[in-house]
VEXVEXPA-136902 format. One record per residue (C-alpha): residue number from 1; residue in one letter; z, y negated, x negated. Coordinates in nm, 2 decimals, decimal comma. Layout:
BEGIN
+-----+------+--------+--------+--------+
| pos | code |     zz |     yy |     xx |
+-----+------+--------+--------+--------+
| NUM |    a |      Z |      Y |      X |
...
+-----+------+--------+--------+--------+
//
This chain:
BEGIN
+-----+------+--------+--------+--------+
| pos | code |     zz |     yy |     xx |
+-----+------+--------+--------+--------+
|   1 |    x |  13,94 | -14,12 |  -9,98 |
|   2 |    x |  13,63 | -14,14 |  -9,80 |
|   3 |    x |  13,48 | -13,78 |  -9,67 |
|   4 |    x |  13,22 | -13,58 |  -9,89 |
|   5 |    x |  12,92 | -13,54 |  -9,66 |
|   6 |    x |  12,68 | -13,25 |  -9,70 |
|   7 |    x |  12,37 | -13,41 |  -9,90 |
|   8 |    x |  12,05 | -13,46 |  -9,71 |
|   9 |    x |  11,78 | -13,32 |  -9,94 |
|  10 |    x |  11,94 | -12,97 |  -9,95 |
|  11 |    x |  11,96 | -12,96 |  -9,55 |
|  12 |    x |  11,62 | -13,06 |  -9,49 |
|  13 |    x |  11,50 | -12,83 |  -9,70 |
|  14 |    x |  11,70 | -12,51 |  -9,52 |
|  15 |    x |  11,58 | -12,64 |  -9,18 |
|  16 |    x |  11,20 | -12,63 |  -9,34 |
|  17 |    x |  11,26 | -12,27 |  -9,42 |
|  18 |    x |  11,43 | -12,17 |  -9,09 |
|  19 |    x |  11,15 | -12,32 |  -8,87 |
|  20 |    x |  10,89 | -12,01 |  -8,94 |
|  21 |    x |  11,19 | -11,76 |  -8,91 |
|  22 |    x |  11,32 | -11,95 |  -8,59 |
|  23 |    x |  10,95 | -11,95 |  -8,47 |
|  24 |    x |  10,87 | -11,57 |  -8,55 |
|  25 |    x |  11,21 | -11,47 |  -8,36 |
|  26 |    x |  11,06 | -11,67 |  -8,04 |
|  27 |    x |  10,77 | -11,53 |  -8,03 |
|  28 |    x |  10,92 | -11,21 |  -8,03 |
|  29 |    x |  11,09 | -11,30 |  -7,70 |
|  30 |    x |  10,78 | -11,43 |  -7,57 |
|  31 |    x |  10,44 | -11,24 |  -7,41 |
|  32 |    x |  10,10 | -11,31 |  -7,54 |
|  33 |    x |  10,03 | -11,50 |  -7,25 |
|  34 |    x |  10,29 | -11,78 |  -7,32 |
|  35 |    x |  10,23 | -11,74 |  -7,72 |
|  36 |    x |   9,79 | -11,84 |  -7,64 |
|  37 |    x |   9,93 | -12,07 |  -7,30 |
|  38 |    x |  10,02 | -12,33 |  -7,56 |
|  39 |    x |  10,34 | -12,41 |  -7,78 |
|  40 |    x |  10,68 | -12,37 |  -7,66 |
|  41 |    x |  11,03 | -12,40 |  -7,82 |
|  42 |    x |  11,22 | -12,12 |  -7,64 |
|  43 |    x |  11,05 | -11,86 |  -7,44 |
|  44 |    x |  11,01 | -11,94 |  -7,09 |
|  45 |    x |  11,09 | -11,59 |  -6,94 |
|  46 |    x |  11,27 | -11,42 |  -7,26 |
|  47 |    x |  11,16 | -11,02 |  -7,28 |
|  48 |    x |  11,26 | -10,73 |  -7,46 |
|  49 |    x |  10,91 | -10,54 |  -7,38 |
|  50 |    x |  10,83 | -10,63 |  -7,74 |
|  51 |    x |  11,15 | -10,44 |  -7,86 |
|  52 |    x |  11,07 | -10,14 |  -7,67 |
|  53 |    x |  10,71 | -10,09 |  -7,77 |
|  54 |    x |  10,81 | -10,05 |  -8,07 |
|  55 |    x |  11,12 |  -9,86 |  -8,01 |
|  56 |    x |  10,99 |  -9,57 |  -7,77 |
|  57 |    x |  10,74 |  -9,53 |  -8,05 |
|  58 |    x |  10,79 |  -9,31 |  -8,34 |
|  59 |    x |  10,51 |  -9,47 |  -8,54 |
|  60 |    x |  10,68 |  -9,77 |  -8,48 |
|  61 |    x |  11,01 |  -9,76 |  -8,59 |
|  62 |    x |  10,98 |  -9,44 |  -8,84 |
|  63 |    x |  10,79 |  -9,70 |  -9,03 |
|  64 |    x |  11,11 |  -9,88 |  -9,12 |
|  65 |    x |  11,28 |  -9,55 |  -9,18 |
|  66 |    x |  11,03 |  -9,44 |  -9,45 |
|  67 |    x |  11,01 |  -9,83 |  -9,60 |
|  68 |    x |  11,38 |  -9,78 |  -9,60 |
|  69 |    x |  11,40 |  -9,43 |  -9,80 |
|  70 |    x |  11,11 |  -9,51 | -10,09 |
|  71 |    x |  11,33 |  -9,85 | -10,13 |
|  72 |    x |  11,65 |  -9,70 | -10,13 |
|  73 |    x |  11,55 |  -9,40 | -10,39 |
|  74 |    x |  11,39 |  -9,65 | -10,58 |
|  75 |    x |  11,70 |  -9,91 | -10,63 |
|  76 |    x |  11,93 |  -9,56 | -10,70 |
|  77 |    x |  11,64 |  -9,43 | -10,98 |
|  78 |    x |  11,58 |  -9,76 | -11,14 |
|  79 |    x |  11,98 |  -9,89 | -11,16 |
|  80 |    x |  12,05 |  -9,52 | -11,29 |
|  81 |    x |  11,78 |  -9,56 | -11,57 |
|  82 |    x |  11,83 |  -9,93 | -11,66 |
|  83 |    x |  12,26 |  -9,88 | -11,69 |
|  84 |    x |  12,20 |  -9,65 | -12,02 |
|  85 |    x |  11,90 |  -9,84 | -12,17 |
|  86 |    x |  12,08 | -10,19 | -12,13 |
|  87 |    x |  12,37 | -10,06 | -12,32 |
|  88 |    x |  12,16 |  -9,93 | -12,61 |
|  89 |    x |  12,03 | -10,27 | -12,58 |
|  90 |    x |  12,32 | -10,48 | -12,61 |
|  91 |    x |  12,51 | -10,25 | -12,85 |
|  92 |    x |  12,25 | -10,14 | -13,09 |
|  93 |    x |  12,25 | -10,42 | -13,28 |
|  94 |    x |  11,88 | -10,34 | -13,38 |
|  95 |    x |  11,60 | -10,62 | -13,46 |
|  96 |    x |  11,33 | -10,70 | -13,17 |
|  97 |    x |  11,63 | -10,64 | -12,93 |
|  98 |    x |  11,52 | -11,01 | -12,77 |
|  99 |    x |  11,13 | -11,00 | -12,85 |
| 100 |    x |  11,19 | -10,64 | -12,62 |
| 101 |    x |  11,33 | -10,75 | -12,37 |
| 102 |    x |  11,12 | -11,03 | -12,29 |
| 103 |    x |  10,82 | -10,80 | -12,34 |
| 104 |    x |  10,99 | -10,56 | -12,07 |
| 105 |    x |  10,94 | -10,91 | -11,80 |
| 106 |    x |  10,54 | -10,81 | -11,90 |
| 107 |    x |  10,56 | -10,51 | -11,70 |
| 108 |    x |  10,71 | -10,72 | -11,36 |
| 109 |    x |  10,44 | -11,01 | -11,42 |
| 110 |    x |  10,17 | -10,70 | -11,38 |
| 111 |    x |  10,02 | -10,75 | -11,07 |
| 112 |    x |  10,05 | -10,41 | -10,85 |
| 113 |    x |   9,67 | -10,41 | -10,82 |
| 114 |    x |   9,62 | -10,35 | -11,13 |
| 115 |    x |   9,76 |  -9,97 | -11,13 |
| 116 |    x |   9,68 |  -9,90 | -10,79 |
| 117 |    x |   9,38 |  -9,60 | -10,92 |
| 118 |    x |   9,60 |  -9,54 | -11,24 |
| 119 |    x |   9,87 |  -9,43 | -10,96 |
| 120 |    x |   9,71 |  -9,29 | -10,71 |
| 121 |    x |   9,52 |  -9,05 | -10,99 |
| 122 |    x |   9,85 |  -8,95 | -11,14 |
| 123 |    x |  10,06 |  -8,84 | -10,85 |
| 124 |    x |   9,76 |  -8,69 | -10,68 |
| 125 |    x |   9,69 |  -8,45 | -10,98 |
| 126 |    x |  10,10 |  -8,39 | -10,97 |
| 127 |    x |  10,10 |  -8,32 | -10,57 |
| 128 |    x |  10,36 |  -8,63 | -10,51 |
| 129 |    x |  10,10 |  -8,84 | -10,27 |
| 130 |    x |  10,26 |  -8,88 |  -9,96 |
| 131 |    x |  10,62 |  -8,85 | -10,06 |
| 132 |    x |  10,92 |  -9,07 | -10,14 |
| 133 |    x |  10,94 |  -9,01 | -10,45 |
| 134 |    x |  10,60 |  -9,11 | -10,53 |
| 135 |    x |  10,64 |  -9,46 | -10,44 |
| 136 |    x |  10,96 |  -9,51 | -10,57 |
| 137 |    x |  10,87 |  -9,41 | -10,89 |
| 138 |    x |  10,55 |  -9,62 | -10,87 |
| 139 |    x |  10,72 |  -9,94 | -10,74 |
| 140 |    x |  10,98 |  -9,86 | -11,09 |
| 141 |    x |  10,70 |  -9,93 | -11,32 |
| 142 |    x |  10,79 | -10,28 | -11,20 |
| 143 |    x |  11,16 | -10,25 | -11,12 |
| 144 |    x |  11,32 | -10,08 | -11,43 |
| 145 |    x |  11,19 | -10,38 | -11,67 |
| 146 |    x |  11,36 | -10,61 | -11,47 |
| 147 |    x |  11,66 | -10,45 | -11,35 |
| 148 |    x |  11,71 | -10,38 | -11,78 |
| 149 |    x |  11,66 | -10,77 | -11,86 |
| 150 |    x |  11,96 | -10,82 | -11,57 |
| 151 |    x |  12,21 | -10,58 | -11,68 |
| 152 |    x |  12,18 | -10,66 | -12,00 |
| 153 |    x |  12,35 | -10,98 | -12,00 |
| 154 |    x |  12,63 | -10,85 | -11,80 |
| 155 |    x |  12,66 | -10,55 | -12,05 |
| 156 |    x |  12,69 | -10,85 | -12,34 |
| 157 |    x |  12,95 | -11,01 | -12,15 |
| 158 |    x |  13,16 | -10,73 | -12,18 |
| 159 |    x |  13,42 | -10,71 | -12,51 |
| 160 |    x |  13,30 | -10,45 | -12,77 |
| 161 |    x |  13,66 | -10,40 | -12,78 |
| 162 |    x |  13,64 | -10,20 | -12,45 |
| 163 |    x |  13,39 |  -9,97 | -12,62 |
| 164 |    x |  13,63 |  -9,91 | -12,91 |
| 165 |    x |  13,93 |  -9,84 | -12,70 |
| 166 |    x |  13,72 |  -9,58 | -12,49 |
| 167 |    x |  13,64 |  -9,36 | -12,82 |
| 168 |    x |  13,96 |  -9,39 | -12,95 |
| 169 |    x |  14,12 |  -9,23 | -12,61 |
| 170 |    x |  13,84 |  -9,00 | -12,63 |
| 171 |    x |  13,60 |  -9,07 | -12,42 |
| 172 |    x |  13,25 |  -9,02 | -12,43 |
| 173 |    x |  12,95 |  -9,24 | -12,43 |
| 174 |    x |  12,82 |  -9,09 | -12,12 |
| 175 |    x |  13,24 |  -9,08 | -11,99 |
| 176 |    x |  13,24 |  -9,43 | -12,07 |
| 177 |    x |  12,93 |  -9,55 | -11,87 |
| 178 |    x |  13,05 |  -9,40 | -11,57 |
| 179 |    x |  13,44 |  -9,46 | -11,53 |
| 180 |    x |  13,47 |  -9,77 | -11,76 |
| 181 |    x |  13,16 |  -9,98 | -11,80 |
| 182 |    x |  13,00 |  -9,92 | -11,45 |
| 183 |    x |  13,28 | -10,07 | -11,27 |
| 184 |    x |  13,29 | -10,38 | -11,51 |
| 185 |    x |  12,95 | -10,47 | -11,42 |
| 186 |    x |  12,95 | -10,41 | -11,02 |
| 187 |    x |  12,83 | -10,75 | -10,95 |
| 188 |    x |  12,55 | -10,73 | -11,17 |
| 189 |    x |  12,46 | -10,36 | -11,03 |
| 190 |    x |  12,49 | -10,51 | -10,67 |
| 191 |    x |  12,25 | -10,83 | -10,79 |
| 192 |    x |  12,01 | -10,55 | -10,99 |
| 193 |    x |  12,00 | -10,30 | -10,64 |
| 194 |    x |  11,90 | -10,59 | -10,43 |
| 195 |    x |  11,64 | -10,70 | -10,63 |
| 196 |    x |  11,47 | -10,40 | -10,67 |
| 197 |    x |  11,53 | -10,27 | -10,32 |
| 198 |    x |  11,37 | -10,58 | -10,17 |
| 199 |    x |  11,03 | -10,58 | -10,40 |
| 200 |    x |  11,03 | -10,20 | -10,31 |
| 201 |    x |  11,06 | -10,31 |  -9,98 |
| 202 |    x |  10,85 | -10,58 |  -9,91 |
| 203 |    x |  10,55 | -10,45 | -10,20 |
| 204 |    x |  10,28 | -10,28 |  -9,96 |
| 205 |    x |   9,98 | -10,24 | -10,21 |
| 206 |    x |  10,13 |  -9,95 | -10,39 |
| 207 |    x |  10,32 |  -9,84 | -10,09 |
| 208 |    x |  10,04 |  -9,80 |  -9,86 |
| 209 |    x |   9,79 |  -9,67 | -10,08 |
| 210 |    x |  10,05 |  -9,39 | -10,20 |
| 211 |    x |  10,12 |  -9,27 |  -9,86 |
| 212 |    x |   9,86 |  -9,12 |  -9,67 |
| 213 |    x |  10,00 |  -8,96 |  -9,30 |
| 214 |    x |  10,33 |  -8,82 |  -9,31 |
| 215 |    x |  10,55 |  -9,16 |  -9,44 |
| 216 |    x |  10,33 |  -9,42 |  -9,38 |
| 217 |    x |  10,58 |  -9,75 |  -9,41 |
| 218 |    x |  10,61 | -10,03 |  -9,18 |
| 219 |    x |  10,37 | -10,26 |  -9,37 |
| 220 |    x |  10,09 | -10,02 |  -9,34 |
| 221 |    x |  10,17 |  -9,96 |  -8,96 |
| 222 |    x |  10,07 | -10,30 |  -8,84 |
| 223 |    x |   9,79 | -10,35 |  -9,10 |
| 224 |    x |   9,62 | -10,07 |  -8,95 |
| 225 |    x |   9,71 | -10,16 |  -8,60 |
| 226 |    x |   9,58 | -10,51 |  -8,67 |
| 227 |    x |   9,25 | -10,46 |  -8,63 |
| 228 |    x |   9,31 | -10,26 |  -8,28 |
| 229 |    x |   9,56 | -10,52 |  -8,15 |
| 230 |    x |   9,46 | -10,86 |  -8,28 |
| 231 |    x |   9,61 | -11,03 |  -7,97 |
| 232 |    x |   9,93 | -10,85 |  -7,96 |
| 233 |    x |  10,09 | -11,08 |  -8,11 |
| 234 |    x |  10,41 | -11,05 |  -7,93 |
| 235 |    x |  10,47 | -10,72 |  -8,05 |
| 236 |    x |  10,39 | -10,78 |  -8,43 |
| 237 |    x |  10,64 | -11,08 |  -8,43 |
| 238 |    x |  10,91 | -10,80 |  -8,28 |
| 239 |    x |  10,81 | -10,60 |  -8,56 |
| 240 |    x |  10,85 | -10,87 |  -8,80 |
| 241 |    x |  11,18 | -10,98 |  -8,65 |
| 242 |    x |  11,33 | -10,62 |  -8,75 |
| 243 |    x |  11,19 | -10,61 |  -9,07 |
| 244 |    x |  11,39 | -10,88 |  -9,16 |
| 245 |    x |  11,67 | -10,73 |  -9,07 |
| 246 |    x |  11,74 | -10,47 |  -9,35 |
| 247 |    x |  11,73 | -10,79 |  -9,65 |
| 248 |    x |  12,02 | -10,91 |  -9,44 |
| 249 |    x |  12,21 | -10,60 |  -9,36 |
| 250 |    x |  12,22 | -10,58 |  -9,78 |
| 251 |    x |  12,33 | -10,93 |  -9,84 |
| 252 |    x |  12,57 | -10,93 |  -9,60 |
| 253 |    x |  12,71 | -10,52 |  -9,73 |
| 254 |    x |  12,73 | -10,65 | -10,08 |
| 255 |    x |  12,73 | -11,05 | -10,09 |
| 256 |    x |  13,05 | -11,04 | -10,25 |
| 257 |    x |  12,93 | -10,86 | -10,54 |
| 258 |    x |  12,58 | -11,12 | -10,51 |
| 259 |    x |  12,84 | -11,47 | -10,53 |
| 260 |    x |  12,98 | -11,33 | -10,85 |
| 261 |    x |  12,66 | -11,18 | -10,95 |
| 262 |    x |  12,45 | -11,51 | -10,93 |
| 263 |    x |  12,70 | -11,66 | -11,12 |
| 264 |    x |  12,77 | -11,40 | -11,39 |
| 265 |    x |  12,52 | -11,23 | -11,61 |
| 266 |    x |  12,14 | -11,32 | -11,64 |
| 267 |    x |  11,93 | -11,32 | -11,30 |
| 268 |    x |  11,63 | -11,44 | -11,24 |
+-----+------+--------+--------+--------+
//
């Protein structure tokens, strides 16, 4: 039997992708001197000055932890809100249940733009600007719809029969959700999380305009930075480099959950 070799297509492809990652890490190792001298595979004189700027810095690196909070409360708020109203939507049986759910994908097509004044009136009038939760719960306007449209088919994949078991022993709806159904659908919880952790994230719009001192997140940090050090580029690659890193801590924590995820349910 002759050996399976990997095809070609797909590994061209992956390298394509890598080279800006592979380049932006570089760079990060690099000063701006070598980065404007000309280009360079692998840095000459590798340095971890970049690191440090940003490191000894509390603007620096409490932008990650406040990019890292909103994101986080949002994925917990928008999974808890979507688990109830994908059930209703795969049990209730009731007409428009598919013409709804395609309408909910509306909401994620919206461009952020679009609600950016809407927003920022709101939670100024409530007293939220500035806060966690007012980004979190803006960035769900977008989230919820599609974290609904996702658990929905891995609610539908699951018997009815489970559901009729569960009330005759007695249990609740709300009983159910949490000690029966929950579990059955980890994968597609793990799949829904990431998804809306990384658009809360990596979304800056909303983020940045919602935030005005205290939580500032790292997006906003080297936008406003930017037009003070346009030629450190060294240091916004570093900063780049590590905001990477927290899409990769999560696939790695829960890519178990993500290979059955992808392969189960409805994703998009």
């Amino acid at each position: 039997m002759t050996p399976r070799h990997p095809p070609l297509l797909p590994l061209l492809f992956a390298a394509f992708i890598a080279i800006p990652v592979y380049w932006l890490v570089t760079m990060s190792f690099k000063t701006n001197g070598e980065i404007f001298g000309g280009l360079t595979p692998f840095p000459a004189a590798p340095t971890l000055d970049n690191y440090r700027v940003i490191f000894s810095d509390p603007d620096w690196w409490m932008g990650y932890v406040h990019a890292a909070a909103y994101a986080g409360l949002n994925a917990v708020i928008a999974v808890s809100v979507a688990v109830p109203a994908a059930y209703a939507l795969s049990r209730g049986g009731f007409r428009g249940t598919r013409a709804l759910l395609f309408g909910l994908l509306a909401f994620r097509m919206m461009a952020p733009a679009i609600l950016l004044i809407p927003f920022v009136e709101i939670f100024t009038r409530a007293q939220l600007m500035d806060t966690y939760l007012a980004v979190a719960l803006a960035h769900c306007f977008f989230n919820v719809p599609l974290a609904i449209w996702i658990l929905e088919g891995f609610i539908s994949a699951v018997p009815r029969e489970l559901d009729e078991t569960a009330a005759l022993d007695g249990h609740s709806t709300g009983r159910f959700l949490i000690r029966i159904l929950v579990p059955q659908i980890a994968p597609g919880i793990a799949v829904t999380a990431f998804f809306c952790f990384l658009f809360s994230w990596v979304e800056f719009l909303l983020a940045n305009a919602l935030t005005v001192i205290d939580i500032k997140p790292i997006g906003a940090i080297m936008t406003r930075l930017g037009g003070v050090m346009t030629a450190d580029v060294a240091v916004f690659s570093a900063a780049s480099v590590i905001g990477l890193l927290p899409g990769l801590v999560l696939i790695l924590a829960v890519r178990k959950h993500l290979a059955r995820g992808f392969s189960l349910g409805r994703v998009t």
